[in-house]
N, C-alpha and C positions, 0 to 999 in steps of 0.2 A: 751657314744655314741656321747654326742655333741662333747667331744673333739677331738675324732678321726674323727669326720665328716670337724672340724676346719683343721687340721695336712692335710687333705684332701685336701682340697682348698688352702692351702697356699703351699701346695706340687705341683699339680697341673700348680699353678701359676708359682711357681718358674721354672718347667721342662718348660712352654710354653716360660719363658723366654730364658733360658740357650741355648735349642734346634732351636726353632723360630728365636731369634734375636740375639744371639751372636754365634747359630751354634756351638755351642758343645755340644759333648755329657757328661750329667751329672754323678755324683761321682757314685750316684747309680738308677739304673735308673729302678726305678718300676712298668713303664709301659710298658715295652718294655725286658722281662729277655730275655736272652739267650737259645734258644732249644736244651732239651735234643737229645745228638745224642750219639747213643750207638755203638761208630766206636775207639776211640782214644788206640793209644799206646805208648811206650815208648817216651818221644820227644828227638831232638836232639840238641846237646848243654854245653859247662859248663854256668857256673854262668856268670852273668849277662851282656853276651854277644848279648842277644837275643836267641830265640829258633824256631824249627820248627818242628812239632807231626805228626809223622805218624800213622795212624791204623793199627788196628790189621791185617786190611788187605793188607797194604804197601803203602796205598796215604797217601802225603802228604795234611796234613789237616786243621791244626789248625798253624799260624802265630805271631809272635809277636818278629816283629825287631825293630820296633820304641817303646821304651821303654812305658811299661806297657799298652800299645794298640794292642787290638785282631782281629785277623780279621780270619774266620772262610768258609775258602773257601780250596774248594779239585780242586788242579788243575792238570788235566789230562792230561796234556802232562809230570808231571814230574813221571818217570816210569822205573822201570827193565826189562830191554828184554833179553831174553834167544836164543841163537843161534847153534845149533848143526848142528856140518859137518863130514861127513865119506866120506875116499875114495875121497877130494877133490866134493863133492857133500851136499847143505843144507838139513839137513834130517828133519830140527825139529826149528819150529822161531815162540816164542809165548812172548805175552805181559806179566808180569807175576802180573797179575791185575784180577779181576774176572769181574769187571764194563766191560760194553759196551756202548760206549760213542756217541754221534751225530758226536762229530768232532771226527778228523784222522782214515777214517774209511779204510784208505787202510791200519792199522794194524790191526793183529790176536790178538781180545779182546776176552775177557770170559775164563782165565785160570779155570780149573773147581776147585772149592774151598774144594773138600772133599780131594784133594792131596794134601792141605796146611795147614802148623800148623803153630801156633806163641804163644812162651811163651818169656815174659817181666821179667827182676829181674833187675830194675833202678840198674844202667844207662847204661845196655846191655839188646838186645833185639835181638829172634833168630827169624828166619822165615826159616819155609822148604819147601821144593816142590820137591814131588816125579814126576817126568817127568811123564805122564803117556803113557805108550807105547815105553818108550825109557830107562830102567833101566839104567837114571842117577837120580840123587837127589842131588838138590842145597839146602845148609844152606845158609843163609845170614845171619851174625853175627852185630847185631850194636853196637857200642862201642862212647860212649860219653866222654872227658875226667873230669869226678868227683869224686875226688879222693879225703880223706878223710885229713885234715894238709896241702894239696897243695895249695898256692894263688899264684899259677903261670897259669902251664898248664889247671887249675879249672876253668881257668877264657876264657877259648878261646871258641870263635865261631864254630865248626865243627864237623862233626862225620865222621865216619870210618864204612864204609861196607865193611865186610870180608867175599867172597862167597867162601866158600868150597864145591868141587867140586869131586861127588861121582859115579866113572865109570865103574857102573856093568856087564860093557858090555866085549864078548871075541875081541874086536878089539879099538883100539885107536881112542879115539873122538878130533876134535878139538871143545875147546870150547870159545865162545863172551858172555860177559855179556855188555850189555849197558844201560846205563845211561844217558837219556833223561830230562831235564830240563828247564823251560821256565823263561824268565828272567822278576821278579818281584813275588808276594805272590799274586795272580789270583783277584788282585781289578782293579777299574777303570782305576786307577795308571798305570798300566799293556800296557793301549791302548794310553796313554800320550805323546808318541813319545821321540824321541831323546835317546833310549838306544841302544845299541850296546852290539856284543858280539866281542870275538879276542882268537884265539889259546895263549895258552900259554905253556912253557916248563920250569922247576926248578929243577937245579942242585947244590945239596952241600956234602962233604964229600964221592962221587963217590956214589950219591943216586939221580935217578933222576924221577921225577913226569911231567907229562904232562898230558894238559888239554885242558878246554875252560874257560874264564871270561866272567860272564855276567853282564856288567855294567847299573847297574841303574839309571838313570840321574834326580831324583827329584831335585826339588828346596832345600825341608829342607830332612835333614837326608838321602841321597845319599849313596848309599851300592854297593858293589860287590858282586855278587854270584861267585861260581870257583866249578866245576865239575870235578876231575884229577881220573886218576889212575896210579900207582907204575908202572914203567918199571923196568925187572929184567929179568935174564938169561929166555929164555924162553915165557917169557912175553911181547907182540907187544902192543902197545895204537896207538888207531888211535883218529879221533873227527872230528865230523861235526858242521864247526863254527856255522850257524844260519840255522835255518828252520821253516816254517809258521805252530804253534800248529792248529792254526785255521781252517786250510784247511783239506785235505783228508793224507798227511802225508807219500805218495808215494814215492817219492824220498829218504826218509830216509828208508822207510824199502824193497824196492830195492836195494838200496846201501849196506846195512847191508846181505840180502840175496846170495848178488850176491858170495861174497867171506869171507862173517863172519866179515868185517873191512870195516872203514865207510873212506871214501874220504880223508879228515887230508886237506883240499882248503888250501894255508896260504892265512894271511893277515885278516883283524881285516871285520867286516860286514859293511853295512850303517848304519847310525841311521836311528830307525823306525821312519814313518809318524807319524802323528797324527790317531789314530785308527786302526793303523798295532800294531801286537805283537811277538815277535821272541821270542823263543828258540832255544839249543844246545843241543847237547849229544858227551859222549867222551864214546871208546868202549873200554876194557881190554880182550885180546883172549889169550890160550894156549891151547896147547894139552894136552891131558890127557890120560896117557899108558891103554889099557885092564887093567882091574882088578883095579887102581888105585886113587889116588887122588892128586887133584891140589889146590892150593889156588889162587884167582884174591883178588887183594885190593883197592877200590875206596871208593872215600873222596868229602862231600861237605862241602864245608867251605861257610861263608858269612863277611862280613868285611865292617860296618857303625862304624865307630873307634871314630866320628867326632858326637854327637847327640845333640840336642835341645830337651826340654820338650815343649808344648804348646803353652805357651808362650814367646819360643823363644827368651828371653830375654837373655838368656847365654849357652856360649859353655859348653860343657863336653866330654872330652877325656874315654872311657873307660877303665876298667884295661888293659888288653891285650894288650894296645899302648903303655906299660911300657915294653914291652917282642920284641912288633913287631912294625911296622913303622903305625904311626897314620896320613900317607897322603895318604888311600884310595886306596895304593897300595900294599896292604899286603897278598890279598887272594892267590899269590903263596906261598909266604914262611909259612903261616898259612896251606897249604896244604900238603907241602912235610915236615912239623912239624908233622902232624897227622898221615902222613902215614908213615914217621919214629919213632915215638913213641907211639903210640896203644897200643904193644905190651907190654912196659913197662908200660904202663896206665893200662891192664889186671891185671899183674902180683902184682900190686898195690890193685886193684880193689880186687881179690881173697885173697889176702893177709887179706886184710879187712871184708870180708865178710864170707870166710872158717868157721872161729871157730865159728859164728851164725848157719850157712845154715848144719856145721856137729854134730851142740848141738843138741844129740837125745832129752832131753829133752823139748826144744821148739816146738809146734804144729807147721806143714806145714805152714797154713794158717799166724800166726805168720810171720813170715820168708819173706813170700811174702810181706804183708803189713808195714813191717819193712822197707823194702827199696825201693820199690814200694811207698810210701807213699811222699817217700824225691823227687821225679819228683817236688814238689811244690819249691823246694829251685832255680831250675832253672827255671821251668814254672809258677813262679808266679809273670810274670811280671817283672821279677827278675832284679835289673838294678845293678852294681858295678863299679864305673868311678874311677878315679885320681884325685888327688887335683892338681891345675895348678903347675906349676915350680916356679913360681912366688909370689905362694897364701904366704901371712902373718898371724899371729895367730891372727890381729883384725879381720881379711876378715872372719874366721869361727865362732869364739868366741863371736860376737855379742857386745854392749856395756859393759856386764855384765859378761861375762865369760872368764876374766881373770885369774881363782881362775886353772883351769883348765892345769894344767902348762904341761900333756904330750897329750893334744889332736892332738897338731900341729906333733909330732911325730911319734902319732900313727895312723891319716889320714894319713900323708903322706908315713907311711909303705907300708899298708894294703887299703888305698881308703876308701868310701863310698859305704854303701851297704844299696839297698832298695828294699824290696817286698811286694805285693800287700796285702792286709787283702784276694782280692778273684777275679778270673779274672773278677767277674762281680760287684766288692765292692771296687771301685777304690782311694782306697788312700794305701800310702805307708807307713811301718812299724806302721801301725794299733796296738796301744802300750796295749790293754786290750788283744787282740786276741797271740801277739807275746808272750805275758807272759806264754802262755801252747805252742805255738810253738817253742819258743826260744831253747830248749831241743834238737833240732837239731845242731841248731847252734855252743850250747855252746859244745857239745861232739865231732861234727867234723869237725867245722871250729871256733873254740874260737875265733879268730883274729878280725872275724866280727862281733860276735856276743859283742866285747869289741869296737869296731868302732860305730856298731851300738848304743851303749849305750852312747859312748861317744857325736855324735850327739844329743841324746835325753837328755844330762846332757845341753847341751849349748841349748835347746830351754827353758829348765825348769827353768833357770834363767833368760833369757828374757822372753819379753812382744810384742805384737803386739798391740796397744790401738784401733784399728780400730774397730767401732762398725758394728755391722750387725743382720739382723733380723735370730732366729732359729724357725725350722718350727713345731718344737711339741708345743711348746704352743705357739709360735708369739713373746717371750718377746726377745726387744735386749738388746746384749753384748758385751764385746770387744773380740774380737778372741782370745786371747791368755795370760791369765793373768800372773804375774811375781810368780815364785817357786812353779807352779803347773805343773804336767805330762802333753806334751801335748796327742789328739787323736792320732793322725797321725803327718808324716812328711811333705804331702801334695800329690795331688793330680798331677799325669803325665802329664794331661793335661793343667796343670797352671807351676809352678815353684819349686817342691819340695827342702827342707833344706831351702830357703831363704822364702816361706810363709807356713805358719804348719797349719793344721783341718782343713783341708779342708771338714770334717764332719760338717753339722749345721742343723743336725737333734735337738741334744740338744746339750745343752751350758756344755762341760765337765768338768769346772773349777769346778761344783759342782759334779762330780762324784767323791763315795768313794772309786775303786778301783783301778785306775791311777798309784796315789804315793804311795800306798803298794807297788802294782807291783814292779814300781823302784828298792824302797829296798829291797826286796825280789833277784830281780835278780841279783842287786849289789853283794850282799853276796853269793848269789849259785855260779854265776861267781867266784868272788874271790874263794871260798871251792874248785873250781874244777877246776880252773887254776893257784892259789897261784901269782898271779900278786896282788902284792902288792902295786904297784905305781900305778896301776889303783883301788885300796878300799884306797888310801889314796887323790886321786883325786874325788872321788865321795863322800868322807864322807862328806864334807861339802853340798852336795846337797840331800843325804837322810837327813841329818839336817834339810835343809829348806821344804825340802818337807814333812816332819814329822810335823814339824812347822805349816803350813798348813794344813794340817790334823788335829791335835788339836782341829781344832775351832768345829769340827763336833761330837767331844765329849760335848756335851751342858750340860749334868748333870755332868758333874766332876767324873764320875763311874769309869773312866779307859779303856771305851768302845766308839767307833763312835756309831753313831744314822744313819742310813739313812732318806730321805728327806721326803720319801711318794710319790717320782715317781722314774722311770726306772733310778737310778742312778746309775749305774754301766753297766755291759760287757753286762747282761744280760737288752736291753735296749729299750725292749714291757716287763720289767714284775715289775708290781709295787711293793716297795718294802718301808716298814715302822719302824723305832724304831731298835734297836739292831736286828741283822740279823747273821744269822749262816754264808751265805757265803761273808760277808766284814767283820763280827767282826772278821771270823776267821782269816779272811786277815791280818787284823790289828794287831791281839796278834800276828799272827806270825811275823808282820815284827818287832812289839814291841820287840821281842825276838831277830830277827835280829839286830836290832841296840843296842841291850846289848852286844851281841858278836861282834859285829864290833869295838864297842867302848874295849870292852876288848883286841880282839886284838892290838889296835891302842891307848893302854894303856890312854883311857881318862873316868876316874874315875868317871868326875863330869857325863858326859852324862852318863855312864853304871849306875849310882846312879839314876837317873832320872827317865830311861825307864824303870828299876827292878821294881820302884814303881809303875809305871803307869800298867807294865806287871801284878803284883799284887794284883792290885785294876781289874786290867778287867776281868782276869781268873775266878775272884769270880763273878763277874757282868754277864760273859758271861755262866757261868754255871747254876745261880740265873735264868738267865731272858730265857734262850733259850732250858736245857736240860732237856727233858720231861720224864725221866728214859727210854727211849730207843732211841732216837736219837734226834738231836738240831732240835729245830724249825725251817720253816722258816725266820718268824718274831718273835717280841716280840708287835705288832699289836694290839693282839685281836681279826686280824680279821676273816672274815669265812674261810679264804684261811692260816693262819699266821700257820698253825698244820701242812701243807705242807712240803712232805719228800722229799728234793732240793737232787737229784743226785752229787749237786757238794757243798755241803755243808761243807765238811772234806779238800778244797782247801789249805787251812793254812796249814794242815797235810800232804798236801803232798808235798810240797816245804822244810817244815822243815824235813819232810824224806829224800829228794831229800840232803842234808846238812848235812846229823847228826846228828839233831838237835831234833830227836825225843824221845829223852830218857834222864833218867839222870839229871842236875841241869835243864836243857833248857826244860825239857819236858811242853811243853802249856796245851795241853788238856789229862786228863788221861787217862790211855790208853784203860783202861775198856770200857769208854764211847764211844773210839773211834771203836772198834771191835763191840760194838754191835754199833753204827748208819752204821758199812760197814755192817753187818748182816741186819739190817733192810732196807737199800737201796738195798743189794741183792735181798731181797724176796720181797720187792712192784715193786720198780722202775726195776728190770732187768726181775724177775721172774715170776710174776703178769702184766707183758704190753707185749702181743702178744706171751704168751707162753713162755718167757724168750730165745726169738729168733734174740733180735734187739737193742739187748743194753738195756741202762739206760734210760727211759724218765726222764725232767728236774724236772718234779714234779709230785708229786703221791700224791695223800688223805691217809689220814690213814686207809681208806674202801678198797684201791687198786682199784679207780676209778682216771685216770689219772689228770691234776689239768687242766682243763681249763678255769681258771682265764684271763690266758694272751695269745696272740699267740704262744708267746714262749715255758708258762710252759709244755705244753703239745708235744714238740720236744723233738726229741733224736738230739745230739748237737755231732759228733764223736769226734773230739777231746775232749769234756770234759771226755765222755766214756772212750777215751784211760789213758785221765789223771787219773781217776777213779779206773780202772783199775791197773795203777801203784800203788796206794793206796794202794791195797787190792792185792798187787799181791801175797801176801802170802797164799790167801783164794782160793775167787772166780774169781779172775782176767781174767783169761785167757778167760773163760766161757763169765762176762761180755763183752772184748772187742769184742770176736768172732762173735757174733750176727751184730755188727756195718760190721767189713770186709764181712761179707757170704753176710748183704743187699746191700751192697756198690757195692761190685765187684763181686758180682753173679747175686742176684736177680735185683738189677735195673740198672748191665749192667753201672755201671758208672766209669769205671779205666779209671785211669789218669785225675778224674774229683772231687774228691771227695767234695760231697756238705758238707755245713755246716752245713745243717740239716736236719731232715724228718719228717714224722707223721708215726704213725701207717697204713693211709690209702695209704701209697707209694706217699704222697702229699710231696717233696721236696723244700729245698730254696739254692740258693746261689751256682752257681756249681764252684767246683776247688778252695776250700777255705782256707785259710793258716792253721788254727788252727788245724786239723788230723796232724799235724808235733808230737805235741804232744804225741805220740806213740814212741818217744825218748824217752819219762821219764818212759816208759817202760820196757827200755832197761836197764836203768841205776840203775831201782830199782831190776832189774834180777840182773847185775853188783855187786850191793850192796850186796843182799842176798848171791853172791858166793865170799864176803871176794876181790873182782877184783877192787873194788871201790879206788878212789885215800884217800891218808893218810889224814887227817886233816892236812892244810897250819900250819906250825909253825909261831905264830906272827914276827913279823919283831923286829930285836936289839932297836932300837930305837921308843921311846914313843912318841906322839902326841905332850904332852906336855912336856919339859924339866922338 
């Protein structure tokens, strides 16, 4: 108690500092979480362009253009209006929103909600609307482009609304969809003055888009919003340059009534006052025969090409400024990009997604959370830039990371890619958490997930010496020691890649499962991409970080020890002596670096690690397996007989590889069927009816462990990880409990927290780690014989 009362006060202090005097807001901020709101849907966006989330009910809601910073505002002027005309007369002009708002009240709010449906499947997203009283029925199709091998089109700003248009009527409707937008994400910022909107028109290869731009004129991080829609036989686009959201909103839906088509003023707006706010809207009309159907296609794009972190200390180009113009003038040709290629972005999309969503044998529910889940690869803060034109291999490489000879060619293919640990857990590639999410990565964009690795090789060989106090026990350290894994890459708010941990809850140089991690993913990487100049650039750093690791072996057993406090992922739950989930860590990466050195033919190390692997299997079986599953500690203590849901970690990564059978096999296999037997029936099946997952820790009585805050959470990604485990058994069973709470009962899609209680007591909303439900995938993959060949080692030996 005293010491959490300690961690208390020195938490406390530090947020009065952070917030009070230097005016930011902190990495994680405990005072102040984020409120559940049970509204969010599909967002739109590729990769780390920025994104913007609509609900389920079609506002736009949740914000994040300045990288890895949220802003959680529904602004009502941006909005679809529906416009039906007969016989040259308006029959039928409704907001298609259910809200009734203070402002713009000279439009028809309150579309009735029981004649609207919305089903999501990332990274399309449908919304219907049965007219009622007018037998037509609008689809609205959203379409993001995230496409599975793509680091082009993956990487843009914009989405694509495709309203199809259903005319059950015996006479010819003309029909207006309009699209309303206010220029800026509904903050203060918004009333700052000096932005402007301006028509635009973009024409290429006899395809032409028109619009409006809305220019946002900040000091840092300045952006273009662009509102278009497709001209095509048939198809008229008008646009009303600016209009005041603020007011009663009359003149625009006059205009709109009067003949279905809005004004088209030319010439660019004023910039607003100080405390004035403008928006635009551009309209898409066509006729539509009796009996018939029509499609309208409209597109918003947004374009901050140009970004600062925090600290403003350095420019960053985004990916997309390699494809399109990075001077701030790109939201037309990003526009009439999307709305001529959507179509191929589906055909892509289904290509990908068919043989999942037609396997009778995967459950519905499955299927949903399968790619529903990957929303986090673009909404998590998600940032992907350029390396400058200029940049040289000292500039990234640091003093010490020479050894590194294709990083300079592999940023500069592919970029820099970072996301959040969780939009409210703000540091970037969070390296304990990315280790169960990286599974996304690795199977549908490898490219980054070998970028990102390669960043985190060039921090593990440097050092940062700067001391500073950590807030769980007060001791200082230096932030960043040399050949240890760091936390994080850093924090959005400061400088990320050039200052790393921005974590200083504790000092992670003593955490035990860091540099497993590393190795571990080194090798899966390699298994499942056969990049072999990337496992012959990285051996020299599992090396050192194995190295490192050593010292935490104190008896010479062949096993690490943990410390006696929260050293590792799991970091409220104390933890003592040989432990099931780091030793397992450890044997497996021990196993890893047998096989890596076998491939990469060096004799002496594969001779080294066999014996260590040797000595620990016996160690870890001696000190942990209790004839039905590993302890958690080897302790002693009252809590050390605790059944850790994620105990079998090691086992699942060497699954994930290969690696689970045969000379490699670590733990036998007997032991390991019954500890997934045994975590079935406490941890899944024994806490809450076997309705909610895996809680983290279970007594051998089947009374859940609440030793620590944590042991007694269900954690979803580790569930999923879990899950992949045992997908041979119970899998399915286990993970289903986590989606039904997730995305049924507590109403949280597109938010998925990092944890819960039993009692619907939640932590962390929208958190990286549920990625993890890729290693799902892969061990379905695997069981149906679909899994990639084991990489052939490379001709030539390490050593001559």
């Amino acid at each position: 108690l005293l010491s959490y009362l300690s961690f208390s006060y020195r938490y406390f202090r530090w947020w009065c500092k952070k917030t009070r005097i230097e005016k930011k807001s902190p990495f994680i901020d405990l005072l102040c979480a984020v409120p559940l709101q049970q509204i969010y849907g599909c967002p739109l966006g590729g990769i780390g362009g920025g994104t913007i989330t609509r609900g389920w009910r079609g506002e736009f809601c949740r914000w994040q253009l300045n990288p890895g910073i949220y802003h959680y505002e529904m602004v009502i002027a941006n909005q679809f209006t529906v416009c039906l005309r007969c016989k040259g007369q308006t029959v039928y002009q409704q907001v298609l929103s259910v809200e009734r708002p203070s402002t713009l009240q000279g439009w028809n709010w309150g579309f009735c909600g029981h004649y609207a449906f919305y089903h999501a499947l990332y990274p399309r997203a449908w919304m219907v609307y049965e007219l009622p009283g007018q037998n037509v029925v609008l689809t609205c199709r959203q379409v993001s482009p995230v496409i599975p091998h793509d680091y082009k089109d993956s990487s843009l700003p914009v989405g694509v609304f495709i309203w199809e248009v259903e005319n059950g009527r015996d006479e010819d409707v003309d029909v207006s969809i309009m699209f309303s937008l206010q220029n800026g994400t509904g903050t203060k910022l918004d009333r700052s003055g000096g932005h402007w909107n301006e028509p635009f028109a973009f024409e290429k290869e006899g395809e032409r888009v028109a619009g409006v731009l809305l220019h946002h004129c900040t000091h840092v991080n300045p952006f273009t919003l662009a509102i278009s829609a497709r001209e095509k036989a048939g198809t008229g686009v008008t646009y009303l340059t600016a209009f005041n959201p603020a007011g009663l909103g009359r003149e625009v839906w006059q205009d709109l009534l009067q003949d279905g088509k809005l004004d088209s003023p030319p010439g660019k707006s004023s910039p607003t006052e100080k405390g004035e706010v403008t928006a635009a809207a551009v309209c898409a009309s066509c006729r539509v025969p009796a009996q018939s159907h029509r499609t309208l296609e409209l597109a918003l794009a947004w374009d901050m090409p140009r970004i600062h972190f925090g600290s403003k200390e350095k420019l960053h180009l985004r990916r997309y400024t390699r494809f399109f113009s990075s001077g701030g003038d790109a939201a037309p040709a990003l526009s009439h990009h999307a709305l001529t290629h959507y179509e191929e972005w589906e055909r892509k999309i289904e290509a990908w997604q068919k043989p999942i969503l037609e396997d009778s044998q995967l459950p519905s529910w499955y299927k949903s959370a399968l790619f529903n889940e990957l929303y986090f690869t673009t909404d998590g803060g998600t940032i992907w830039v350029e390396l400058p034109p200029d940049c040289r291999a000292e500039d990234v490489q640091g003093p010490a990371g020479a050894g590194l000879s294709h990083l300079l060619p592999v940023l500069r293919e592919y970029g820099r890619f970072a996301y959040l640990e969780g939009q409210e857990y703000r540091m970037y590639n969070t390296y304990d958490v990315h280790f169960y999410a990286s599974f996304a990565l690795v199977m549908l964009w490898p490219k980054l997930q070998i970028s990102l690795q390669y960043d985190i090789a060039v921090t593990v060989v440097n050092e940062d010496v700067q001391p500073r106090q950590y807030l769980m026990w007060g001791q200082t350290a230096q932030v960043k020691m040399k050949n240890v894994v760091p936390h994080d890459i850093g924090d959005p708010g400061d400088e990320p890649w050039q200052r790393v941990n921005a974590y200083i809850m504790h000092n992670t140089a003593d955490w035990k499962d860091l540099n497993l991690k590393f190795v571990l993913q080194v090798y899966r990487d390699y298994y499942l991409t056969h990049d072999s100049l990337y496992l012959r650039d990285m051996w020299p750093v599992c090396q050192a970080v194995m190295e490192s690791e050593l010292k935490f072996d104190t008896d010479n057993d062949g096993l690490i020890e943990n410390g006696g406090f929260a050293d590792q992922t799991y970091d409220a739950w104390v933890v003592n002596g040989a432990s099931a989930y780091c030793g397992g860590l450890w044997l497996a990466a021990v196993c890893m670096m047998c096989k890596m050195a076998e491939v990469l033919g060096d004799t002496e190390i594969k001779q080294k690690y066999m014996d260590i692997l040797s000595k620990g299997k016996e160690s870890f079986e001696r000190l942990l397996w209790n004839g039905k599953y590993y302890n958690y500690d080897s302790s002693g203590s009252n809590t050390s007989s605790s059944i850790m849901s994620d105990q079998c970690a090691g086992q699942w990564f060497l699954g994930a590889c290969g690696l689970d059978q045969g000379e490699f096999e670590v733990f036998p296999k007997s032991h390991i069927v019954s500890a997934l037997k045994t975590i079935f029936e406490k941890n899944v099946m024994s806490f809450a009816g076997g309705t909610m997952g895996a809680v983290n820790g279970m007594r051998p009585d089947g009374v859940p462990d609440t030793s620590s805050v944590q042991s007694n959470e269900v954690w979803i990604g580790v569930v999923y990880a879990l899950a992949a485990t045992m997908i041979q058994e119970d899998g399915f069973h286990t993970a289903e409990g986590c989606y039904r709470m997730v995305w049924e009962r507590l109403g949280m899609a597109f938010q998925t927290p990092e944890a819960y209680r039993e009692k619907k007591v939640y932590r962390s909303l929208a958190y990286m780690r549920p990625l993890s439900i890729w290693s799902m995938q892969l061990a379905l993959e695997r069981r149906a014989g679909r899994a990639p060949a084991p990489p052939q080692p490379p001709q030539v030996p390490l050593h001559p």
